[in-house]
MIPAKOL-791828 format. One line per 2 residues: number of its first residue (from 1); their letters; for each residue x, y, z of C-alpha. Coordinates in nm, 3 decimals. Layout:
<rs>
NUM> A> X Y Z ~ ...
</rs>
This chain:
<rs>
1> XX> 0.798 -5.890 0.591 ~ 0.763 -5.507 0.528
3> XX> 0.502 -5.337 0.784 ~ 0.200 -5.141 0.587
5> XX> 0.230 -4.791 0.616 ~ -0.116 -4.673 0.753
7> XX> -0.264 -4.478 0.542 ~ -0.233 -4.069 0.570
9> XX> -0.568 -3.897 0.699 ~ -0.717 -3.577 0.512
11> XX> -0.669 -3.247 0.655 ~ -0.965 -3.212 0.809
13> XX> -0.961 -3.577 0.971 ~ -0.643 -3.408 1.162
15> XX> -0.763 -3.119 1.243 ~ -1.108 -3.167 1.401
17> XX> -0.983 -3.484 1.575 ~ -1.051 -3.572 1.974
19> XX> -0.663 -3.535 2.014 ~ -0.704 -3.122 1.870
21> XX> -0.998 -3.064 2.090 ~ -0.798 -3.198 2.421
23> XX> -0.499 -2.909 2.287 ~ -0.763 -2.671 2.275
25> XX> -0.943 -2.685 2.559 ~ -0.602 -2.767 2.792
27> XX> -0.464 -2.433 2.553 ~ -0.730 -2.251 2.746
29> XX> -0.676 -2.320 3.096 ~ -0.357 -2.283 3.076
31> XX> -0.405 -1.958 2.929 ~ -0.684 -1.785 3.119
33> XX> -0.514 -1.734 3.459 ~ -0.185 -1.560 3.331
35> XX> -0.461 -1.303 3.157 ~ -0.625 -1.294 3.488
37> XX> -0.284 -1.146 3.642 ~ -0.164 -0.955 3.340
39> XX> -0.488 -0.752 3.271 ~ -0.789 -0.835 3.544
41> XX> -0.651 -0.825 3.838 ~ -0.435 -0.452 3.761
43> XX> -0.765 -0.312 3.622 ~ -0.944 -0.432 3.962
45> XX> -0.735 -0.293 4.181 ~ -0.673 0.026 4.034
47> XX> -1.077 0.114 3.996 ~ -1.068 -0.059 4.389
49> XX> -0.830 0.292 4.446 ~ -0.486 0.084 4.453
51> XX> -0.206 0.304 4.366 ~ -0.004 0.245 4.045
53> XX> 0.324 0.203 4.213 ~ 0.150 -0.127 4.407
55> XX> 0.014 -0.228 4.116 ~ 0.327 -0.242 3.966
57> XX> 0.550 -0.400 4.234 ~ 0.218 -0.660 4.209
59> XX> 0.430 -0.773 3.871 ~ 0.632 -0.930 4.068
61> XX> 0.409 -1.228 4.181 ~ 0.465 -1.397 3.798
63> XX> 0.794 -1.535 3.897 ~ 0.681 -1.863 3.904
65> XX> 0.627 -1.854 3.545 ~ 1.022 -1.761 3.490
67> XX> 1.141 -2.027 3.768 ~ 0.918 -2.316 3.683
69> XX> 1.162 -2.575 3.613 ~ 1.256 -2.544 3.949
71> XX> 1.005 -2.760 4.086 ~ 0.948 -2.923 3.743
73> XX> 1.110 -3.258 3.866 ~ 0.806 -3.296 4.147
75> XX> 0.558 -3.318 3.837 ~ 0.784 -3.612 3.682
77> XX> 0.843 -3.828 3.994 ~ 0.492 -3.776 4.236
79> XX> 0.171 -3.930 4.129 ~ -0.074 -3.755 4.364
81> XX> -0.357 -3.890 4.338 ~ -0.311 -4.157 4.181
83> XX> -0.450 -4.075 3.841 ~ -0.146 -4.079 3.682
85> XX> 0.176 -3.805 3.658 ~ 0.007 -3.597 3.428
87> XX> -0.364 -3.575 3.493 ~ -0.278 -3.599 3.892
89> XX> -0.088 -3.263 3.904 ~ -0.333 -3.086 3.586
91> XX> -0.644 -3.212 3.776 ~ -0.499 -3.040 4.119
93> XX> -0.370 -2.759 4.018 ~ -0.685 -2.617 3.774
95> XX> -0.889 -2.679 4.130 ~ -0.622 -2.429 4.250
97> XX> -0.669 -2.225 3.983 ~ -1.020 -2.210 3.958
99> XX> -1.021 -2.119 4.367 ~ -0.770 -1.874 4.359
101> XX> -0.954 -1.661 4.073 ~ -1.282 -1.682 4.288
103> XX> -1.099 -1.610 4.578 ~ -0.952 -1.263 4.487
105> XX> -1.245 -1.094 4.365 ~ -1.359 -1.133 4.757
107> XX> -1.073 -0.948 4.915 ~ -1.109 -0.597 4.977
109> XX> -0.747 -0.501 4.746 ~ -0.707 -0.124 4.987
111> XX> -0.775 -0.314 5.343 ~ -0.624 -0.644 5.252
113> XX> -0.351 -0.638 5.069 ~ -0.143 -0.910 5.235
115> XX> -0.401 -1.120 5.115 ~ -0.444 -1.016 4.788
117> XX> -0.106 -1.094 4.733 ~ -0.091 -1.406 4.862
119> XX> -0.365 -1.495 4.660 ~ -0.264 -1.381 4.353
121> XX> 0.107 -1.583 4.408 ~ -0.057 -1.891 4.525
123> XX> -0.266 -1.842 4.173 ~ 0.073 -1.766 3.949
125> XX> 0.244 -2.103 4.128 ~ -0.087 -2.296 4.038
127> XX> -0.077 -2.225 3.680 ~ 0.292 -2.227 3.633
129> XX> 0.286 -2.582 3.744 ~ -0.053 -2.666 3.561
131> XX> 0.134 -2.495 3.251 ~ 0.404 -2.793 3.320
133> XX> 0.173 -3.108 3.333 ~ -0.037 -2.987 3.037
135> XX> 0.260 -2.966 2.859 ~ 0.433 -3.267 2.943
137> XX> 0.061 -3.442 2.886 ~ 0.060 -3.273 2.528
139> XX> 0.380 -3.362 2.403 ~ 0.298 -3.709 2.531
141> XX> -0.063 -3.727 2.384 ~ 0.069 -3.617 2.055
143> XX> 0.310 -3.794 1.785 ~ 0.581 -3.685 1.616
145> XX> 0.376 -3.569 1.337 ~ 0.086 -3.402 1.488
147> XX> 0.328 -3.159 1.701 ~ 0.281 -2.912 1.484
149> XX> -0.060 -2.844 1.442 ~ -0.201 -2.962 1.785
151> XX> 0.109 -2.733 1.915 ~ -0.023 -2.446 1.694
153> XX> -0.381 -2.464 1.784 ~ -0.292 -2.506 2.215
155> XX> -0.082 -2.139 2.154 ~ -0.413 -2.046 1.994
157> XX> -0.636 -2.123 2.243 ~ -0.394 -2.026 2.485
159> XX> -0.404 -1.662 2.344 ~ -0.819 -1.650 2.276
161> XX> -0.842 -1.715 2.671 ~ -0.720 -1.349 2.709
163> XX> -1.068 -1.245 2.553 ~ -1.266 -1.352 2.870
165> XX> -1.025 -1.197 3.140 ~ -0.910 -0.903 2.947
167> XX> -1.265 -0.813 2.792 ~ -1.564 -1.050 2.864
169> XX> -1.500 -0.992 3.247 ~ -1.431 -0.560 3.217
171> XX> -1.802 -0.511 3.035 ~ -1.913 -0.763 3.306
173> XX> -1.763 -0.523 3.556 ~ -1.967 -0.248 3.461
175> XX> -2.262 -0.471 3.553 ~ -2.160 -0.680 3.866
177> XX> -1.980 -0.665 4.182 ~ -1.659 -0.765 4.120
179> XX> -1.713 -1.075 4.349 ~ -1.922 -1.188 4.070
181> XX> -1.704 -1.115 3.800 ~ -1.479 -1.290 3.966
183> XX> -1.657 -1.648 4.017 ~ -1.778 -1.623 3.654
185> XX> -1.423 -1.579 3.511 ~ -1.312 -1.927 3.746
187> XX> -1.609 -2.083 3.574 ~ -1.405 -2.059 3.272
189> XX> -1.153 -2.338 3.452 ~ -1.445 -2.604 3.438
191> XX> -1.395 -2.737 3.098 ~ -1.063 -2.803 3.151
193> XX> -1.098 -2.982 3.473 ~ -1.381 -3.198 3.353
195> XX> -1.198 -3.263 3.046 ~ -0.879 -3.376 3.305
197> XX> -1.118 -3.585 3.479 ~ -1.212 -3.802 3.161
199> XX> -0.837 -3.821 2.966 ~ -0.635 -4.162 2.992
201> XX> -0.266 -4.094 3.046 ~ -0.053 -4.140 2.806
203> XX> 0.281 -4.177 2.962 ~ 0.349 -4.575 3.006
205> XX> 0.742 -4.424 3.112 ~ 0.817 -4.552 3.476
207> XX> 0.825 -4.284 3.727 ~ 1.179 -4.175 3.828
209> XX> 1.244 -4.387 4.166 ~ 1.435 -4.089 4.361
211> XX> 1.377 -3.745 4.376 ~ 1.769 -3.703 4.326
213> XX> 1.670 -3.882 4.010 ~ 1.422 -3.671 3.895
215> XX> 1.640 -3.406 3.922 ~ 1.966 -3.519 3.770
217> XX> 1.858 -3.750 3.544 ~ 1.693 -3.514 3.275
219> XX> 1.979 -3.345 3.219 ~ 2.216 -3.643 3.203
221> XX> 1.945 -3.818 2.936 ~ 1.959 -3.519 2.722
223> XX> 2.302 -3.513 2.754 ~ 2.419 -3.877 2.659
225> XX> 2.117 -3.892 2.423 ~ 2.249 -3.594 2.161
227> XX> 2.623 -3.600 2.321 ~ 2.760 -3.272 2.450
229> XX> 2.816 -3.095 2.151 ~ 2.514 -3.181 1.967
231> XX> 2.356 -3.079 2.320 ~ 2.480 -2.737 2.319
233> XX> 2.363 -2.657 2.032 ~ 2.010 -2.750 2.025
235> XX> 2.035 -2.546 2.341 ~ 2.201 -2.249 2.172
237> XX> 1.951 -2.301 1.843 ~ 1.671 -2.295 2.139
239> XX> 1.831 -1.957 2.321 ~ 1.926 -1.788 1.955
241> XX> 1.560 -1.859 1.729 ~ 1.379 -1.598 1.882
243> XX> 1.618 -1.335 1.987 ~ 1.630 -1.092 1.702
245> XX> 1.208 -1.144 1.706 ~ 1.183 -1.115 2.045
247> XX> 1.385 -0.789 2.088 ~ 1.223 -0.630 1.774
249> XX> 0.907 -0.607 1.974 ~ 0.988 -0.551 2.300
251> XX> 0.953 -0.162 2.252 ~ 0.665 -0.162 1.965
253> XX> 0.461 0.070 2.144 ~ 0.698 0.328 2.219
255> XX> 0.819 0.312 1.864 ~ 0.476 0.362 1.669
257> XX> 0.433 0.674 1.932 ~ 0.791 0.799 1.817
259> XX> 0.658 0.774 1.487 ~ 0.337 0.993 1.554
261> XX> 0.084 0.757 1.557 ~ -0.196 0.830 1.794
263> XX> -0.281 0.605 2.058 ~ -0.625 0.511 1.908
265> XX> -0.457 0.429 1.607 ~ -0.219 0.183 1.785
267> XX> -0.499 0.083 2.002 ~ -0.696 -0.059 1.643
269> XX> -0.462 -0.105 1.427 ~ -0.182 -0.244 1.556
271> XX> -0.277 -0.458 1.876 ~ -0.570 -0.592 1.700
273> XX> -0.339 -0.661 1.391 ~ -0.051 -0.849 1.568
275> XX> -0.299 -1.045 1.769 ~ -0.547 -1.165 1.469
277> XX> -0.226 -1.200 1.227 ~ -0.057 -1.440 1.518
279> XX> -0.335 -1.627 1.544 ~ -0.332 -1.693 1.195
281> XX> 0.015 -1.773 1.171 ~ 0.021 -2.031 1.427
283> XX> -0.284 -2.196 1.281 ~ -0.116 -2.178 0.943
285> XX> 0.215 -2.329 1.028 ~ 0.061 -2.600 1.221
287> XX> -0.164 -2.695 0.925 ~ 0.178 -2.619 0.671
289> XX> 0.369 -2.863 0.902 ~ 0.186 -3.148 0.850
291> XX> 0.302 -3.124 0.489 ~ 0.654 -2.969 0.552
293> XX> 0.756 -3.137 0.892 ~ 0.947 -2.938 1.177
295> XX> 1.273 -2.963 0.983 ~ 1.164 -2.749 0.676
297> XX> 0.900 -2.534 0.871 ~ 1.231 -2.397 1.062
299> XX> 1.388 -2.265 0.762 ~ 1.107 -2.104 0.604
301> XX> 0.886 -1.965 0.915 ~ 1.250 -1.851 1.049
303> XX> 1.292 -1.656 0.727 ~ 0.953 -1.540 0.770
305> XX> 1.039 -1.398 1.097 ~ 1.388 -1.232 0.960
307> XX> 1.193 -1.054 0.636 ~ 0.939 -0.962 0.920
309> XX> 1.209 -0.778 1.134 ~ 1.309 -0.606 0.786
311> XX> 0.951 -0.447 0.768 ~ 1.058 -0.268 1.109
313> XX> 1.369 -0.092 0.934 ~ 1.156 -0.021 0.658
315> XX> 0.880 0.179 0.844 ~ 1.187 0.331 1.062
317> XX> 1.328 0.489 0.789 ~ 1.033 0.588 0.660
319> XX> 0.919 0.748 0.935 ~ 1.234 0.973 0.921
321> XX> 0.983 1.175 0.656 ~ 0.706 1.217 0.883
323> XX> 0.444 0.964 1.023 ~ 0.390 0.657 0.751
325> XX> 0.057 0.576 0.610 ~ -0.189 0.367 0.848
327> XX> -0.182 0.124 0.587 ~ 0.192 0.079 0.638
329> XX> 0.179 0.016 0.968 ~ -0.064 -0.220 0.957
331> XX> 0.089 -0.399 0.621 ~ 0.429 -0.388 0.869
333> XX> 0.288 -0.540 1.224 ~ 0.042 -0.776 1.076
335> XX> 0.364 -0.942 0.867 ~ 0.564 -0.949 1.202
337> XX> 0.303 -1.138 1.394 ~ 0.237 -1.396 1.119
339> XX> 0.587 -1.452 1.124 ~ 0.607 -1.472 1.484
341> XX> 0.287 -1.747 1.452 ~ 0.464 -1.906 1.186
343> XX> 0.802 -1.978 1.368 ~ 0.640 -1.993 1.728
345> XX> 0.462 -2.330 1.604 ~ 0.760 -2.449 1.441
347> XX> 0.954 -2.357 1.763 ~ 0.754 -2.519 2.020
349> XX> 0.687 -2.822 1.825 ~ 1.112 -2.879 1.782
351> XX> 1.113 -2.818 2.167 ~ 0.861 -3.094 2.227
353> XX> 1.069 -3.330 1.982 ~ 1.366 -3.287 2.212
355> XX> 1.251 -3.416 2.512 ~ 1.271 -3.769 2.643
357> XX> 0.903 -3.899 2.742 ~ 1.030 -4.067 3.057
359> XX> 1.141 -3.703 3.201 ~ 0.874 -3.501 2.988
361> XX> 0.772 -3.217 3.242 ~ 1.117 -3.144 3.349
363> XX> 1.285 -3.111 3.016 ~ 0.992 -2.930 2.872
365> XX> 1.017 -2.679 3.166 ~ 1.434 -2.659 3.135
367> XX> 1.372 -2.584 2.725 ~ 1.105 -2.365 2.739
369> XX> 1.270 -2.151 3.067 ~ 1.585 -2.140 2.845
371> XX> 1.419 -1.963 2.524 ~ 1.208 -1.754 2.753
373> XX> 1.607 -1.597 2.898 ~ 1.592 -1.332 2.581
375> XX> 1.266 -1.208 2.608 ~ 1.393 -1.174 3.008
377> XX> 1.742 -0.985 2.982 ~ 1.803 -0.909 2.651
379> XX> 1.515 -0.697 2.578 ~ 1.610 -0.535 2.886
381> XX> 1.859 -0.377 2.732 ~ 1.639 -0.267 2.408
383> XX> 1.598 0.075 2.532 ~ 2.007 0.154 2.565
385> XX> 2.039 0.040 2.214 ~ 1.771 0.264 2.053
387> XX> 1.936 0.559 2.235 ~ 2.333 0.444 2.090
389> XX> 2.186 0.335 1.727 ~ 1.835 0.499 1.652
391> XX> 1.567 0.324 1.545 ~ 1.672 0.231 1.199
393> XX> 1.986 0.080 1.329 ~ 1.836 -0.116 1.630
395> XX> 1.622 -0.308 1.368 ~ 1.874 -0.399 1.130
397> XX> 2.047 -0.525 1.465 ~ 1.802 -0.730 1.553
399> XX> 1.773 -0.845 1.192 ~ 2.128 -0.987 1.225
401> XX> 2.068 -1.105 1.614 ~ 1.794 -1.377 1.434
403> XX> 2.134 -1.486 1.167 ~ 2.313 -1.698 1.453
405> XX> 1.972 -1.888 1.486 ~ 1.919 -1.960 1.126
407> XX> 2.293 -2.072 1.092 ~ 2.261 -2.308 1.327
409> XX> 1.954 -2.523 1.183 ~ 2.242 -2.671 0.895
411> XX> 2.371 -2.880 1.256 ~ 2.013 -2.923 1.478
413> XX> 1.782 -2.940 1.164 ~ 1.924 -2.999 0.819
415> XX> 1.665 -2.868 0.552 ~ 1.633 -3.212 0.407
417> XX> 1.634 -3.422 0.730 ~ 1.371 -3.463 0.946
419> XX> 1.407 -3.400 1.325 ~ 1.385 -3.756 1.498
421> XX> 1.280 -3.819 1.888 ~ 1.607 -3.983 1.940
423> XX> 1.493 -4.076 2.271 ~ 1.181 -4.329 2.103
425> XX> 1.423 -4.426 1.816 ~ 1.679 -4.581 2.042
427> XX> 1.394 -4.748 2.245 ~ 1.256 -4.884 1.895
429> XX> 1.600 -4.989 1.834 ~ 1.659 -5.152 2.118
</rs>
């Protein structure tokens, strides 16, 4: 006897449903404290009389982020409290969160520095590892289908949460103490952890018995599960997608500056361009990818990215003449960032297809870690390049940098496949 296929729900069904509002408000949390490092706590310190050269050795205390997947396996063998693997660890560590915020606006940043720092680490670590049960409870709350768009609208959220520490809590700073502005930005943490506090977890995979376990086993899963040379190359595909992207941008400011462009100009048009325009994309290709699926979204946001990197050249060469219109800049840098929208929701959501719900956190945090590498080293070495090729040149290199990516789809995502969860097929299988 055939099963019924359940019938498909309307666009709007999918979008505003309770499983979209949990990526949404979870998007946010995990969000708001990386703002809170990147732009609140430089901007306090510095009008607190901190030197520049301590605010930016201060940098330093975001390492967690990078080396997350270190302690990943913790998250996928301890249940804490006994709420469950996910909410356990997200319900713990936005308390952390939410205390170390408060906490730092009442240090004194000149007298007590060693404190400060500590602080603000103890704050990075929190939301590193809250960053790792929110997404291991995300890719588990979500199915195959709705990666896309609930992925897409959690990068969303996650980027609107730089509004509150990176503007709402400056203008508040012209009004408050800064011990205030500090308690009111934690208060942003709330609906996150009372959201935690009424979820049901999803994962019904057994724990991993052994620590040793939780360590080794992820690896050897996604090993056996793809064999070794399908392996490698999802995690080439997963190292390769974003390089030519990520390395276009990494000196964008410099660049529209080297073209002439004043910094009020860059200021408006471009930052408020490529973050609008991203948004846009990612809400876009979530919504597209309900109708494409992750397979086909690859090959057409990734050529979206590539045509976006040509747009670069293009206003390079142009610039050659003197500085380009406004109009072409902001044409140019509002393409690039729906592109990057476009192919960051397709990206994420293959990640999240690749992982094994039994060892969620940890192969999320391994995956993610891995396509982070580029935007790490190989943009360090941006700068050298520009000075060797010029400007022109470095673009149409970075154009062919995203070619090894797109090549490799035809083995990790065939155009008219569909990327499968081997790790649920087998266990429907079996």
């Amino acid at each position: 006897m055939s099963e019924t296929k359940p019938a498909k729900r309307s666009l709007l069904s999918e979008l505003f449903s309770r499983r979209m509002g949990i990526c949404i408000v979870l998007g946010f949390s995990s969000g708001l404290p990386l703002f809170v490092l990147l732009n609140l706590m430089s901007a306090w310190m510095q009008t607190e009389g901190v030197d520049l050269k301590t605010i930016g050795v201060m940098s330093l205390v975001m390492f967690p982020y990078t080396w997350k997947f270190l302690w990943a396996p913790l998250t996928d063998r301890f249940n804490l409290l006994g709420l469950g693997r996910r909410r356990s660890w997200m319900l713990l560590m936005h308390v952390l969160v939410l205390l170390s915020v408060a906490m730092l606006g009442q240090l004194n940043p000149q007298a007590q520095l060693f404190y400060v720092v500590t602080c603000a680490f103890v704050l990075a670590f929190s939301s590193a590892t809250l960053d790792i049960a929110i997404d291991a409870y995300r890719r588990e709350l979500l199915t195959d289908r709705e990666l896309g768009l609930g992925n897409s609208l959690f990068v969303n959220a996650y980027r609107a949460s730089a509004l509150i520490p990176g503007s709402l809590s400056l203008i508040l700073a012209d009004l408050l103490p800064w011990s205030t502005v500090f308690w009111i930005t934690a208060a942003f943490m709330l609906p996150g952890l009372a959201l935690t506090c009424c979820l049901k977890e999803h994962n019904s995979q057994a724990a991993p018995r052994t620590l040793s376990d939780a360590v080794v086993k992820p690896w050897a899963e996604f090993m056996s599960r793809h064999g070794v040379k399908s392996a490698l190359l999802v995690l080439a595909f997963v190292f390769l997608y974003k390089l030519g992207d990520s390395m276009c941008t990494a000196l964008a400011t410099p660049f529209y500056l080297k073209l002439g462009y004043t910094k009020t100009t860059i200021g408006i048009v471009a930052k408020n361009a490529g973050l609008w325009c991203s948004i846009l994309g990612a809400l876009l290709g979530g919504i597209w990818m309900l109708r494409l699926g992750i397979n086909k979204a690859l090959w057409i946001f990734g050529a979206a990215q590539l045509i976006a990197i040509a747009g670069f050249a293009y206003l390079a060469k142009a610039g050659e003449a003197g500085t380009p219109s406004i109009w072409l800049l902001t044409v140019v840098v509002g393409s690039e960032a729906l592109g990057v929208g476009l192919g960051t929701a397709a990206f994420v959501a293959f990640i999240c297809a690749q992982t094994n719900k039994a060892y969620t956190a940890t192969q999320l945090a391994l995956l993610t870690s891995l396509s982070a590498v580029p935007r790490t080293f190989c943009n360090a070495t941006t700068g050298f390049l520009v000075d060797n090729l010029g400007w022109v040149n470095f673009y149409l290199l970075c154009m062919l940098l995203a070619i090894p990516g797109m090549l490799l789809l035809f083995k990790v995502a065939p155009f008219h496949e569909e990327v499968l969860n081997l790790a649920e097929h087998r266990e429907q299988k079996d």
